[in-house]
Each structure stands twice: as structure tokens, then as C-alpha cells.
C-alpha positions in Angstrom: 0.0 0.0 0.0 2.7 2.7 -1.1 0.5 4.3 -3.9 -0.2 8.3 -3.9 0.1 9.6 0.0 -3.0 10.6 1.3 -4.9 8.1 -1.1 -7.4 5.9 1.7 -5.9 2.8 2.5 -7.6 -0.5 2.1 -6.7 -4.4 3.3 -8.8 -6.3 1.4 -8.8 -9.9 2.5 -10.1 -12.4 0.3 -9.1 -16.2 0.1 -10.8 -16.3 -3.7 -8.7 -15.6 -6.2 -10.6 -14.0 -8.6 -12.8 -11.5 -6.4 -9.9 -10.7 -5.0 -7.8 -8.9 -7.9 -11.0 -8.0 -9.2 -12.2 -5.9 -5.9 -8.5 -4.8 -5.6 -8.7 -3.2 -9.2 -12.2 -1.8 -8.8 -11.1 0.0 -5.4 -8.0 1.2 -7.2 -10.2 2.6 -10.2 -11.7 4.8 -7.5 -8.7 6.0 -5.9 -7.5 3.5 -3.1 -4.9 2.3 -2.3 -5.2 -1.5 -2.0 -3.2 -4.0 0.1 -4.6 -7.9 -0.4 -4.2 -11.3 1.4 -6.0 -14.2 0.7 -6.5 -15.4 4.1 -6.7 -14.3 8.1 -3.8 -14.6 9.8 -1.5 -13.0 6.9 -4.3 -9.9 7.3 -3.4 -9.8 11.0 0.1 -9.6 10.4 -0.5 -7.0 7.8 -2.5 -5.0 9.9 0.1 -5.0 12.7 2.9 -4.2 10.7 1.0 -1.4 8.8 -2.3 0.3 9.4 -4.5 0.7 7.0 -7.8 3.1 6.7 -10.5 0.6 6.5 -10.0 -3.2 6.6 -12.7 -5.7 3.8 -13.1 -8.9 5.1 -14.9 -12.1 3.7 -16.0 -14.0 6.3 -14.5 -17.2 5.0 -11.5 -17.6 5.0 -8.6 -20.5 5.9 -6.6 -20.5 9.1 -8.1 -17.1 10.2 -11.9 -16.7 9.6 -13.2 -12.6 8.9 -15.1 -13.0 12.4 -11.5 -13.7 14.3 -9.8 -11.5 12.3 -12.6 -8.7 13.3 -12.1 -9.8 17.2 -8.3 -9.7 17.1 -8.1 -6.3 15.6 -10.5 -5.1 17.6 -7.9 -5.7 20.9 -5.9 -2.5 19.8 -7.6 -0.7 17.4 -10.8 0.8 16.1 -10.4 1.2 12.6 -13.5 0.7 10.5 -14.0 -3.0 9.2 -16.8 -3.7 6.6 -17.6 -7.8 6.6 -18.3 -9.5 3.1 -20.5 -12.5 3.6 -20.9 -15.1 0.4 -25.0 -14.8 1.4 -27.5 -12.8 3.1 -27.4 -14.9 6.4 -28.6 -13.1 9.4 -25.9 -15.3 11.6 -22.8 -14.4 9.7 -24.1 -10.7 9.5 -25.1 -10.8 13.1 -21.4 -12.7 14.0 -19.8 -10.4 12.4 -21.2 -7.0 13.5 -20.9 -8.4 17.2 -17.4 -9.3 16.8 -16.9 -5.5 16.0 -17.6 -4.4 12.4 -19.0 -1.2 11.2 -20.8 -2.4 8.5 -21.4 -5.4 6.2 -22.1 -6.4 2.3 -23.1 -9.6 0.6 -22.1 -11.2 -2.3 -22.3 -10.5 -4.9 -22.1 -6.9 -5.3 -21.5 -4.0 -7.4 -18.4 -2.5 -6.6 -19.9 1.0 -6.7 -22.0 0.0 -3.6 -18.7 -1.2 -1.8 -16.8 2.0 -2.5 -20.1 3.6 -1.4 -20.2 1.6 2.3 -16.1 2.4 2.6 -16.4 6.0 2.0 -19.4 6.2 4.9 -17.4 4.4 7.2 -14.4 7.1 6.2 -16.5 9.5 7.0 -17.4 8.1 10.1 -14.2 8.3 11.5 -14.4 12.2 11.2 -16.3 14.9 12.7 -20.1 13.8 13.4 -23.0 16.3 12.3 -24.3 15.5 15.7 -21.3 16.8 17.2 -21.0 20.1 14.5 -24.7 20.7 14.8 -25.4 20.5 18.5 -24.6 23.0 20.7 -24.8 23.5 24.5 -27.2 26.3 25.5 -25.4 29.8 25.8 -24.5 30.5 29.7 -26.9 33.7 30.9 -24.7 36.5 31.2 -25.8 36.9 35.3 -25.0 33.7 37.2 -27.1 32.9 40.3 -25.0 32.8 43.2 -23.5 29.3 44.7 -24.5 27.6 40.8 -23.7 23.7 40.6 -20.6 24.1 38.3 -21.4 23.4 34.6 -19.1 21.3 32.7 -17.1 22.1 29.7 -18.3 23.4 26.2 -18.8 20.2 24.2 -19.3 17.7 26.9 -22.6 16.5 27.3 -23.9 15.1 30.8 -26.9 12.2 31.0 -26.7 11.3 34.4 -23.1 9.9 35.0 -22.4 9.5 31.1 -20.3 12.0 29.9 -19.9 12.4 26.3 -16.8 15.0 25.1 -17.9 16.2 21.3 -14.8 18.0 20.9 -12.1 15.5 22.0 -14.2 12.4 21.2 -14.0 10.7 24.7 -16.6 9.1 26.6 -16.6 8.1 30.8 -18.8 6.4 32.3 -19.0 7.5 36.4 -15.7 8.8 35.5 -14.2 5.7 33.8 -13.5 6.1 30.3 -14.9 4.1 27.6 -13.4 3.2 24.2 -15.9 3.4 21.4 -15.4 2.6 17.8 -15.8 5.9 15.7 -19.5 3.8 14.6 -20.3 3.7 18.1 -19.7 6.9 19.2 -21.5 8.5 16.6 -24.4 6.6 17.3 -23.8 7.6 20.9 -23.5 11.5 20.1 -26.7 11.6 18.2 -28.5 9.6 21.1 -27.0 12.3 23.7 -27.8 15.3 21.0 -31.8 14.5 21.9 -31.6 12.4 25.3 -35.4 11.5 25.5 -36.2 11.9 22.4 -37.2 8.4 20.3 -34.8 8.0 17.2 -36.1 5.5 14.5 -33.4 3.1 12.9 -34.0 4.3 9.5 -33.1 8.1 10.9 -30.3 6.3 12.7 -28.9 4.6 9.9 -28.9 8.2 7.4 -27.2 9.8 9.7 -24.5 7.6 11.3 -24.5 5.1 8.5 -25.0 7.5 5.5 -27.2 5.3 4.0 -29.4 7.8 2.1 -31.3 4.8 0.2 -31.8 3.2 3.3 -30.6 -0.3 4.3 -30.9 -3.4 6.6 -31.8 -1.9 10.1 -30.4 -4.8 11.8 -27.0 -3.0 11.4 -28.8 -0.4 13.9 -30.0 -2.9 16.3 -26.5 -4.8 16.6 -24.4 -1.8 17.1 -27.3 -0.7 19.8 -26.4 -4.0 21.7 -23.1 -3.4 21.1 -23.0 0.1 22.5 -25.3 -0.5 25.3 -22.5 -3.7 26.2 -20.1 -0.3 27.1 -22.3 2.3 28.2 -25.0 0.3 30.3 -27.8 -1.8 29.1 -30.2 0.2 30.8 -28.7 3.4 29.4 -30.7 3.3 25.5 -34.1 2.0 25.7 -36.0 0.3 23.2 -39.2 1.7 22.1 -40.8 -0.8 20.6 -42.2 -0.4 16.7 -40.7 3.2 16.9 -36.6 3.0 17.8 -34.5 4.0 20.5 -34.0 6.6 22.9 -31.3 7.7 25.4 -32.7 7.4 28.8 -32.1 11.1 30.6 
């Protein structure tokens, strides 16, 4: 992966020989840079030795399956990982989004639509509209006397969650809490509207960037996933509407 500097770089790992070069090529047509390995452990070692952008796994692969490849690189980093599964089976898509991927695609697909999902999680990894949108209310300019101190610009407080929308850090009763950049957009636009119900298809325009929609189960998995860290009494589910950050 030593094309043009600043290019996005993408492991691609892919045990078929033919998807393979063909992804890599179609990826490369769009401006990535492409690193490929055709099986799990020779990804891992990749990935160690140098970090790409966004990792593409197939799920099925020798020695090293996507799923433990997605576990294992989730021990030290949170770079996005999109899963590729060879059919539309709710148990890989569901193994692999719990084992800690941002998003998933089956075959076959159009490369178009997989340049489309690895831009979004791109994205993701910068500044949330959430975060650039929402602001704290402005501070009167007479303070009561003996005031509860308030708590910086950009951190938003939901009882003993504390969500930082400048630095990107979340604490939980003042622990901190590592979030993949998925997870904690989904967690800034909960805090943005604590109370308030979000629907999955809202959720998934706005932290997925699915504008034509897609499979809300992505939503429901990553919910799980985030209430695992937060609190599983912290998001409530509001059943046949969405979710909704308990105040």
C-alpha cells in the first residue's frame, strides 16, 4: 500500500482468487490504495505491521476466519471493518457486526455499492454532524450565586455519562470508555436528543450514510453493542418506533 500519499488505504482480504484482484482493481479505479491477502492470519500480520484506513473482510477464509480476524483487531484498534459474507445470512451478518464491524455487504455486489459503504465508514471516523450541529445552551450573562458548576463546552452530561464532542471521549462515572468511531456517533446523536425516540432508518442516514436506506439490523446490533459499554439500561428500546437515550 505505497501508492499516492493521502490516497485511503484499504486491506482487502479475500481467500478467492478471482474477487480478489477484481475488488482490488475496482477499489484502485476509485482512488484506493489496496493492500490484499487471501487469508486471516496474513491480514493480521498486515495489519500489525502497517495500518490501514479501513479493513474488507470475507467471512470465510482458511486458518483465520473474517469473524476472528474482526475480534483480534478489535484488541488494539478501532479502525472501520466492513464484513463481506458469500450470502444474506442473518448469523454471519449478526457474528460479524458483534465481533466489531461497522458495516457489512453480501455477495455478490457491485463495486460501486462497496466504494459507497467504505467512503461512509471514512467519513465516520471524522467529525459527526451531531457533534458540528449541537450546541450547549449559551450560559446567561448573570449567574445565580453558589451555581452547581457546569461542565465544559462540548461535553454533554446524561446522568453519570459524559460524552466530550470535541475530544471524542466518553466516561462512564468517570471511567473512560473506548468506542469505535461507529459507536460513538451513534452515541452523540442519542446524547444530541436524550429523550427523544430515534427511528433506525433516521439512525442509519445519519451515522451510517445510508441515504437509500438499508438493513436496520446493522442499527440494532451496534445498539447491543453500545449498550454492552455504556449500560444496558442506558438506550431504551421503544418498541415499533426506535431508541431513545434514557435522561
Amino acid at each position: 500500500m505505497n501508492d499516492a500519499p493521502g490516497d485511503p488505504r484499504v486491506l482487502l482480504a479475500e481467500d478467492d482468487d478471482v474477487i480478489r484482484e477484481a475488488t482490488a482493481l475496482a477499489l484502485q479505479r476509485y482512488g484506493f490504495q489496496v493492500g490484499t491477502v487471501a487469508d486471516g492470519l496474513t491480514a493480521l500480520e498486515v495489519f500489525r505491521t502497517d495500518p490501514p484506513d479501513v479493513v474488507v473482510t470475507d467471512v470465510m477464509m482458511p486458518g483465520l476466519d473474517g469473524v476472528g480476524l474482526t475480534r483480534r483487531i478489535r484488541e488494539s484498534s478501532t479502525v472501520p471493518i466492513i464484513m463481506v459474507t458469500a450470502r444474506a445470512d442473518p448469523i454471519d451478518m449478526v457474528s460479524g457486526l458483534e465481533a466489531g464491524a461497522d458495516d457489512y455487504i453480501t455477495k455478490p455486489f457491485e463495486s460501486a455499492v462497496l466504494v459507497a459503504r467504505i467512503r461512509a465508514v471514512l467519513r465516520r471516523v471524522g467529525p459527526s454532524p451531531a457533534a458540528a450541529g449541537a450546541s450547549d445552551p449559551a450560559p446567561t450573562t448573570a449567574e445565580p450565586p453558589e451555581q452547581t458548576p457546569r461542565p465544559p463546552s462540548g461535553v454533554r452530561v446524561v446522568g453519570d455519562l459524559e460524552v466530550d464532542t470535541d475530544a471524542l471521549h466518553v466516561r462512564v462515572d468517570g471511567s473512560p470508555v473506548q468506542l469505535t468511531p461507529t459507536e460513538m456517533r451513534l452515541l452523540l446523536e442519542f446524547s444530541a436528543a436524550p429523550g427523544i425516540v430515534l427511528d433506525r432508518d433516521t439512525l442509519l442516514e445519519r451515522v451510517w450514510d445510508y441515504q437509500w436506506g438499508g438493513d436496520t439490523r446493522v442499527v440494532d446490533v451496534h445498539v447491543q453493542r453500545l449498550r454492552g459499554k455504556i449500560g444496558a439500561d442506558r438506550i431504551e428500546t421503544v418498541r415499533g418506533f426506535g431508541y431513545k437515550l434514557r435522561r
